[in-house]
C-alpha positions as CSV (number, residue, x, y, z in Angstrom):
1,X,134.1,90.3,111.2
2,X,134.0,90.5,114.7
3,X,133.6,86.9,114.9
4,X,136.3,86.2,112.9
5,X,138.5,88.5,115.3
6,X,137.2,87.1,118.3
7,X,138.2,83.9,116.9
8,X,141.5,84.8,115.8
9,X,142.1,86.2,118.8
10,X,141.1,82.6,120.6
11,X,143.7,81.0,118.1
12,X,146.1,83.6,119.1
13,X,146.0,83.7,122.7
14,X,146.1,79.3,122.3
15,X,148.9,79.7,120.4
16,X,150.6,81.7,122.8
17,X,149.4,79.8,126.2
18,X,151.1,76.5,124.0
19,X,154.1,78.0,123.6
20,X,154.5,78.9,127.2
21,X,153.4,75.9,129.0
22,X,156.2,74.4,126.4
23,X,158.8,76.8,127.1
24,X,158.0,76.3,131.1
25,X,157.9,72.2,130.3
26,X,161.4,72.6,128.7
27,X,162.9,74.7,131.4
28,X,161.2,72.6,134.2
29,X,163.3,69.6,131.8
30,X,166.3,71.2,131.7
31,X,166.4,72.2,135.5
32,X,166.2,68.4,136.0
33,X,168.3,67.4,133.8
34,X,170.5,69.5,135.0
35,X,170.4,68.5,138.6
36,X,170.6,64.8,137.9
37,X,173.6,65.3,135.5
38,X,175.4,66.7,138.9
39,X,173.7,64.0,140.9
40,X,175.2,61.6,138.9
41,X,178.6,63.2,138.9
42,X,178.4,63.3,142.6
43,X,177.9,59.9,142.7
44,X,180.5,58.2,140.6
45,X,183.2,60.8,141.8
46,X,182.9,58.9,144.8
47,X,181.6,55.0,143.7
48,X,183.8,54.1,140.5
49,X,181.3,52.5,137.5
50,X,183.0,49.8,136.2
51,X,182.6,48.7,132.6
52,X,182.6,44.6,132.9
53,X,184.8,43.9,129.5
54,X,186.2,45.8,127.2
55,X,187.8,44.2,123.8
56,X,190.1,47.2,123.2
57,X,193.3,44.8,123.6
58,X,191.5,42.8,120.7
59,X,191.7,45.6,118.5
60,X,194.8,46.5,119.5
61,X,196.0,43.1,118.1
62,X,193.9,42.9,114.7
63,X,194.6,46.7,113.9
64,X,197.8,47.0,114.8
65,X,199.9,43.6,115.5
66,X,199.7,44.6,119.3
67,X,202.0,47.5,117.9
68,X,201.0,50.9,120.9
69,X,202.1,53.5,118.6
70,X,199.7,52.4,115.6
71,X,196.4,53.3,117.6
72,X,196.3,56.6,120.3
73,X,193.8,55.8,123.0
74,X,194.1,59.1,123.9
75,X,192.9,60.5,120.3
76,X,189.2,60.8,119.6
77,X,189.1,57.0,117.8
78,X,185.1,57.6,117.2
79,X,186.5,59.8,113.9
80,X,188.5,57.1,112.5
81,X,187.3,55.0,109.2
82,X,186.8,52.3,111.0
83,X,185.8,54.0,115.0
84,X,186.4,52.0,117.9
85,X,184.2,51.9,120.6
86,X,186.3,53.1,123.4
87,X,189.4,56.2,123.8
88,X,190.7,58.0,127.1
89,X,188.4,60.7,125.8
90,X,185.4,58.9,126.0
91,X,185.9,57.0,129.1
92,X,186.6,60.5,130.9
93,X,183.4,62.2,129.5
94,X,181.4,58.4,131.0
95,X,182.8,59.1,134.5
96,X,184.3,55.7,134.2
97,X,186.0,54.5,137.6
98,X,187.6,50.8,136.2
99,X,187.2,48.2,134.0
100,X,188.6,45.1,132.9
101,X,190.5,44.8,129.7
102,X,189.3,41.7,127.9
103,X,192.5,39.5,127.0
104,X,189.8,37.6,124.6
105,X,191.4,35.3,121.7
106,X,189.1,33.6,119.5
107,X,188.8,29.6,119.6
108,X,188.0,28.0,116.4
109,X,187.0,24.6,117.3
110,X,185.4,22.2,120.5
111,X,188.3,21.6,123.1
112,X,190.3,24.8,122.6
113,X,194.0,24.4,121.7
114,X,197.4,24.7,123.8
115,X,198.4,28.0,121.7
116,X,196.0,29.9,123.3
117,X,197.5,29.9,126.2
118,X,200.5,32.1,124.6
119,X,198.3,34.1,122.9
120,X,196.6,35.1,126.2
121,X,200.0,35.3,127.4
122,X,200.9,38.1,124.8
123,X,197.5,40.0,125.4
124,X,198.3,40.3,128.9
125,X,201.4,41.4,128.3
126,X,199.7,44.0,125.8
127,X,197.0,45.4,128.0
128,X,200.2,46.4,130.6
129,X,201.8,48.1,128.2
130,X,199.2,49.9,127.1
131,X,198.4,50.9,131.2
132,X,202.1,52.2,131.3
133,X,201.6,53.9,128.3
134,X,199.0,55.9,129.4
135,X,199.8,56.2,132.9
136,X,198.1,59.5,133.9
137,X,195.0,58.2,133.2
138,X,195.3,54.0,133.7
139,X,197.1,52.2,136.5
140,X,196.6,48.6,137.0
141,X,194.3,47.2,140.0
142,X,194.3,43.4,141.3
143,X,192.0,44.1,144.5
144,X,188.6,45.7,144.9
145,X,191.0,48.5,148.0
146,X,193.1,48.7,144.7
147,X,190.4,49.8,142.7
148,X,188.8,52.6,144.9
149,X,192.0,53.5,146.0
150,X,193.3,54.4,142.0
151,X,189.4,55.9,141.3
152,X,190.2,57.9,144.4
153,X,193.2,59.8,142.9
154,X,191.6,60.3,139.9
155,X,193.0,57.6,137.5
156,X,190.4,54.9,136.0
157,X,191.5,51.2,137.7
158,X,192.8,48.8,135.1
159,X,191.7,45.0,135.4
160,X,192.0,41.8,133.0
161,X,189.6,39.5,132.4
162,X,189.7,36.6,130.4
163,X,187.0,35.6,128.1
164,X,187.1,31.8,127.6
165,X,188.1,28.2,129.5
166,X,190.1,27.3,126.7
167,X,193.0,29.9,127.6
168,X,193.7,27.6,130.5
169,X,193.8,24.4,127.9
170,X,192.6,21.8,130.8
171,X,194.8,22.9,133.5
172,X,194.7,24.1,137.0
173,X,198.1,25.1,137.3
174,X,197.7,27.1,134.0
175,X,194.3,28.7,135.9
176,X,196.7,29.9,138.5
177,X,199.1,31.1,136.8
178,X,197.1,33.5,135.3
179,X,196.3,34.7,138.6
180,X,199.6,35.3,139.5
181,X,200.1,37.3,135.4
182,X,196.7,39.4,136.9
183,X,193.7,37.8,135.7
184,X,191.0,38.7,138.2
185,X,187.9,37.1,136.2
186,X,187.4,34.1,133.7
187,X,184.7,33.4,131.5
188,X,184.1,29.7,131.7
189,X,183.7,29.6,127.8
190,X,183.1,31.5,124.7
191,X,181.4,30.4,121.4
192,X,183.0,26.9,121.4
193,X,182.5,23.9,124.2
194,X,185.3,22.8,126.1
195,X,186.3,18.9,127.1
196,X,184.8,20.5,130.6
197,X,182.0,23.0,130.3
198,X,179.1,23.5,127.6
199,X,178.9,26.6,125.6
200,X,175.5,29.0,125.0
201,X,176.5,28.7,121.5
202,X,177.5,25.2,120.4
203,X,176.5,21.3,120.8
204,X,175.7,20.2,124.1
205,X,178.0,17.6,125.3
206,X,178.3,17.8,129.1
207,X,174.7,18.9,129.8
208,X,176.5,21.9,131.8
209,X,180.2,21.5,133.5
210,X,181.6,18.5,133.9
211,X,183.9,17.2,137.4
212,X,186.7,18.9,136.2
213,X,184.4,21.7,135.4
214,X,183.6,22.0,138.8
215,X,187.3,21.8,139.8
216,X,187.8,24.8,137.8
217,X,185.0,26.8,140.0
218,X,186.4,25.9,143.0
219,X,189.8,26.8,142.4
220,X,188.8,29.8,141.5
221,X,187.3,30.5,144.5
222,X,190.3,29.4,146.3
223,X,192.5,31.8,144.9
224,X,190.3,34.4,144.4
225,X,189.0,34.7,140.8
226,X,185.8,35.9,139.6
227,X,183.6,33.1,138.2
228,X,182.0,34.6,134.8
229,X,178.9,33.0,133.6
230,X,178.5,34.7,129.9
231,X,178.7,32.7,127.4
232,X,177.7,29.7,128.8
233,X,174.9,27.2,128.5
234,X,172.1,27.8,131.0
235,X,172.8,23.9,132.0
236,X,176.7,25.2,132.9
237,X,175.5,28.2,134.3
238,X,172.9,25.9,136.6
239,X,176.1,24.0,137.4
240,X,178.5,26.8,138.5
241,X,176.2,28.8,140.7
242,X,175.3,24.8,142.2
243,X,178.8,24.5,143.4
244,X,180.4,27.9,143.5
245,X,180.5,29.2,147.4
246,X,181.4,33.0,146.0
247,X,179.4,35.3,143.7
248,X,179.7,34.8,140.5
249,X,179.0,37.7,137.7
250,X,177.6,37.9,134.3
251,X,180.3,40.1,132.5
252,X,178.3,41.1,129.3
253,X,174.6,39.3,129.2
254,X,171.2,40.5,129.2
255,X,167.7,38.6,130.3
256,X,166.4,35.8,128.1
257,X,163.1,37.0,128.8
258,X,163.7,40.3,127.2
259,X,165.8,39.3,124.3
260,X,165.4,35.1,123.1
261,X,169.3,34.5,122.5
262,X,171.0,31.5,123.3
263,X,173.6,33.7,125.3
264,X,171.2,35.5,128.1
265,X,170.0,34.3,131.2
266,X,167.2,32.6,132.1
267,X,165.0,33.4,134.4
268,X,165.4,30.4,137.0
269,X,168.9,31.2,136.7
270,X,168.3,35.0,137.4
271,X,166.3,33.8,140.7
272,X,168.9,31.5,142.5
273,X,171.5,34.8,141.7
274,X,169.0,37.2,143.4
């Protein structure tokens, strides 16, 4: 018997010493999750974290004809049937500072087609609607100044972006036009090649960008418009950075050393943008 108690006792008192080291490991936790929540706050009150594309202007035009009144960014949209991924609500609770509203339309075969330039048009058009709509929490921003100065008075900075070479159908002057409409970045393709530049995720034609191709990169410098290199072939990505004499970005890709798909980057590539 008195073994049994002294043992009992030993179970007890581990028991006990377990649940207090826990207790102490989960307040230690908390404290410093605590502290690098504000730390983080602290941060991005003052350096705005900027989501690289968002296809809410996508949605807005296959849910709801581009029709504002049909979808309430500043509803919770996670509880709808079909949830998006982004709301006013959501951005506020990520301590978003800016990001660029994707004016993305899809392109269905090799070359692109001249409608899409109207369609980009119209999404444009759409995504500064939508920032008047929602005024107190959006205002549009064309310049890095622009952006801090919005994040600084609280509002999240509005840019487009456009997601695919074929939205200038084989033109310069198209290119700058969209400038002068906004556009602050383009992706060089999407899912389809162009008469110009090779895409991640179709036949090989150009091996990378062609002369025009390159003509595209460097009036973009010129006038001042991100070069993006998602969605491209590594060969056109090999190609840009080759002739480009400003940074280039990678809007949405990952590693290909982490994740085999035909749309990250390669290491080599990774190295020349280090």
């Amino acid at each position: 018997p008195l073994v049994t108690t002294i043992n009992c006792t030993k179970v007890i008192m581990t028991k006990a010493t377990t649940y207090l080291l826990l207790l102490l490991a989960f307040t230690l936790f908390g404290v410093q999750a605590d502290e690098l929540s504000q730390r983080v706050t602290r941060v991005l009150k003052t350096t705005p974290l900027i989501d690289g594309h968002n296809d809410i202007p996508w949605q807005y035009r296959v849910r709801a004809k581009n029709h504002l009144n049909q979808l309430d960014l500043s509803a919770d949209l996670s509880k709808l049937e079909k949830p998006t991924h982004t709301d006013i609500p959501r951005l506020r609770q990520g301590l978003v500072g800016g990001l660029f509203w994707s004016v993305y339309v899809p392109v269905g075969k090799y070359g692109g087609d001249a409608q899409h330039v109207q369609t980009v048009m119209e999404q444009i058009d759409l995504v500064k609607r939508m920032v008047g709509r929602y005024s107190t929490d959006f205002e549009m921003a064309y310049s890095a100044s622009q952006v801090r100065e919005i994040h600084s008075r609280g509002k999240i900075a509005s840019l487009i972006g456009m997601e695919g070479g074929h939205a200038i159908h084989n033109s310069l002057a198209t290119l700058r036009m969209f400038y002068d409409l906004g556009a602050r970045y383009m992706t060089l393709t999407h899912s389809k090649g162009l008469l110009w530049a090779d895409s991640a995720t179709d036949e090989a034609r150009h091996d990378g960008l062609t002369a025009f191709g390159e003509q595209v990169v460097l009036e973009m410098n010129r006038i001042g418009m991100l070069v993006d290199l998602s969605h491209v072939s590594a060969a056109s990505m090999r190609d840009a950075l080759r002739v480009s004499w400003a940074p280039v970005i990678f809007s949405h890709s990952s590693a290909y050393a982490v994740t085999q798909h035909a749309r990250n980057v390669p290491d080599d590539v990774l190295q020349i943008i280090a």
